[in-house]
DOKELO-836917 format. One record per residue (C-alpha): x, y, z. Coordinates in steps of 0.05 Angstrom, whole numbers, padded with zeros to 5 digits, always signed. Example, Ala and Ser with C-alpha at 12.3 -4.5 7.8 and 13.67 -1.06 7.14 Angstrom:
2
+00246-00090+00156;+00273-00021+00143;
This chain:
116
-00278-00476-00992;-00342-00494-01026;-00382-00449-01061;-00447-00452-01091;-00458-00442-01166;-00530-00433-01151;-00587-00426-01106;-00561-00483-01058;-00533-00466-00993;-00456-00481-00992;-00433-00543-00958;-00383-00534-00894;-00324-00578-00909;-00293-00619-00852;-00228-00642-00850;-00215-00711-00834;-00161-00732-00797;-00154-00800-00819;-00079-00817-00802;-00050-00753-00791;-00032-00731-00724;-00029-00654-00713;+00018-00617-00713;+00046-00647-00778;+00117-00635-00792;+00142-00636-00875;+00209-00624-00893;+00219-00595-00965;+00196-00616-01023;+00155-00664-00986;+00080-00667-00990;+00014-00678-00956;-00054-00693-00974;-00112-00668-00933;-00176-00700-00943;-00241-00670-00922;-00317-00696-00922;-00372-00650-00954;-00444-00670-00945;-00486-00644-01005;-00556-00652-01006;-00575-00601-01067;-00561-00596-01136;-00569-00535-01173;-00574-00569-01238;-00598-00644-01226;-00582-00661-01296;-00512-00695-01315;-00472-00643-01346;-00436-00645-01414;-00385-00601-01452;-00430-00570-01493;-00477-00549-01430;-00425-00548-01368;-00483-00543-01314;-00442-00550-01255;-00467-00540-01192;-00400-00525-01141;-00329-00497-01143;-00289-00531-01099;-00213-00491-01073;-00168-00498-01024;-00104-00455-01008;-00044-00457-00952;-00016-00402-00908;+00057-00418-00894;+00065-00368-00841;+00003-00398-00810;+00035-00464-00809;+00106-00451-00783;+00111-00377-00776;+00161-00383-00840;+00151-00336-00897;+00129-00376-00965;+00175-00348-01017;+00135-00387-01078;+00053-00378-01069;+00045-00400-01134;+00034-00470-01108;-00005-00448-01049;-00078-00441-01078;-00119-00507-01110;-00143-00518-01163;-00097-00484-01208;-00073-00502-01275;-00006-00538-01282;+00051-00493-01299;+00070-00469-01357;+00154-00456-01362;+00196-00510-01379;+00227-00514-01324;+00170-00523-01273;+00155-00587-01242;+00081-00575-01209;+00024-00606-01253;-00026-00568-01221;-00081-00594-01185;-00155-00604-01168;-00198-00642-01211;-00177-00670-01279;-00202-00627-01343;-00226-00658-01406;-00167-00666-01431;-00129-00693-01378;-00100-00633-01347;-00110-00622-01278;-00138-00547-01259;-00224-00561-01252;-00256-00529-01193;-00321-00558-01213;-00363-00613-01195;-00430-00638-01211;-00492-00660-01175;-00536-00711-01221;-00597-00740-01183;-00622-00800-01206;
C-alpha cells in the first residue's frame, strides 16, 4: 500500500513478476521477495528532507495473509505486516524490514520526493 502524506493522490502499486511464476510454493523458513513498480509524479514536499525537518511525502506497507495463500492458518503474524521494526527478545531472529532508519535499523515506512 501507498499512502499519501499529503495532498498528492496515492500511487497504485503493481507487482512485477519478474521471475516468479504463480502459484509460488515456499517451504518453511524460506523466503520471497516481491517487487512492485510505483509511478509517482507528485511530491508533497519537493524539498530534500533532513532529520531535523522529516518532510516526507509517502508511507509505503505491505502485509501477507497466510490463509489467503494456502488456506493454512499463520500461527506467528508478527512477521506478516512491513515495515516493522526488528524484534526485540533475545531470542528472535527477524531484523525487521522496510526501509533502513538513521541508524541503521530497518523499520521506515517513509520515502521522499525531492524535485530538482
Amino acid at each position: 500500500m501507498v499512502q499519501s502524506l499529503g495532498s498528492c493522490p496515492a500511487p497504485t502499486p503493481v507487482l512485477s513478476p519478474g521471475r516468479l511464476a504463480f502459484p509460488v510454493v515456499l517451504g518453511p523458513g524460506k523466503k520471497l521477495t516481491a517487487t512492485y513498480d510505483v509511478a509517482i509524479d507528485c511530491a508533497n514536499d519537493p524539498d530534500k528532507s533532513t532529520r531535523a525537518d522529516p518532510g516526507q511525502d509517502y508511507a509505503l506497507s505491505a502485509a501477507v495473509d497466510r490463509l489467503a495463500l494456502d488456506g493454512q492458518v499463520d500461527a506467528d503474524h508478527a512477521d506478516d505486516v512491513c515495515p516493522r521494526a526488528p524484534a526485540t527478545t533475545p531470542a528472535a531472529r527477524d531484523k525487521g524490514c522496510g526501509l533502513r532508519n538513521p541508524d541503521g535499523s530497518f523499520g521506515a515506512p517513509l520515502i521522499d520526493v525531492v524535485v530538482r
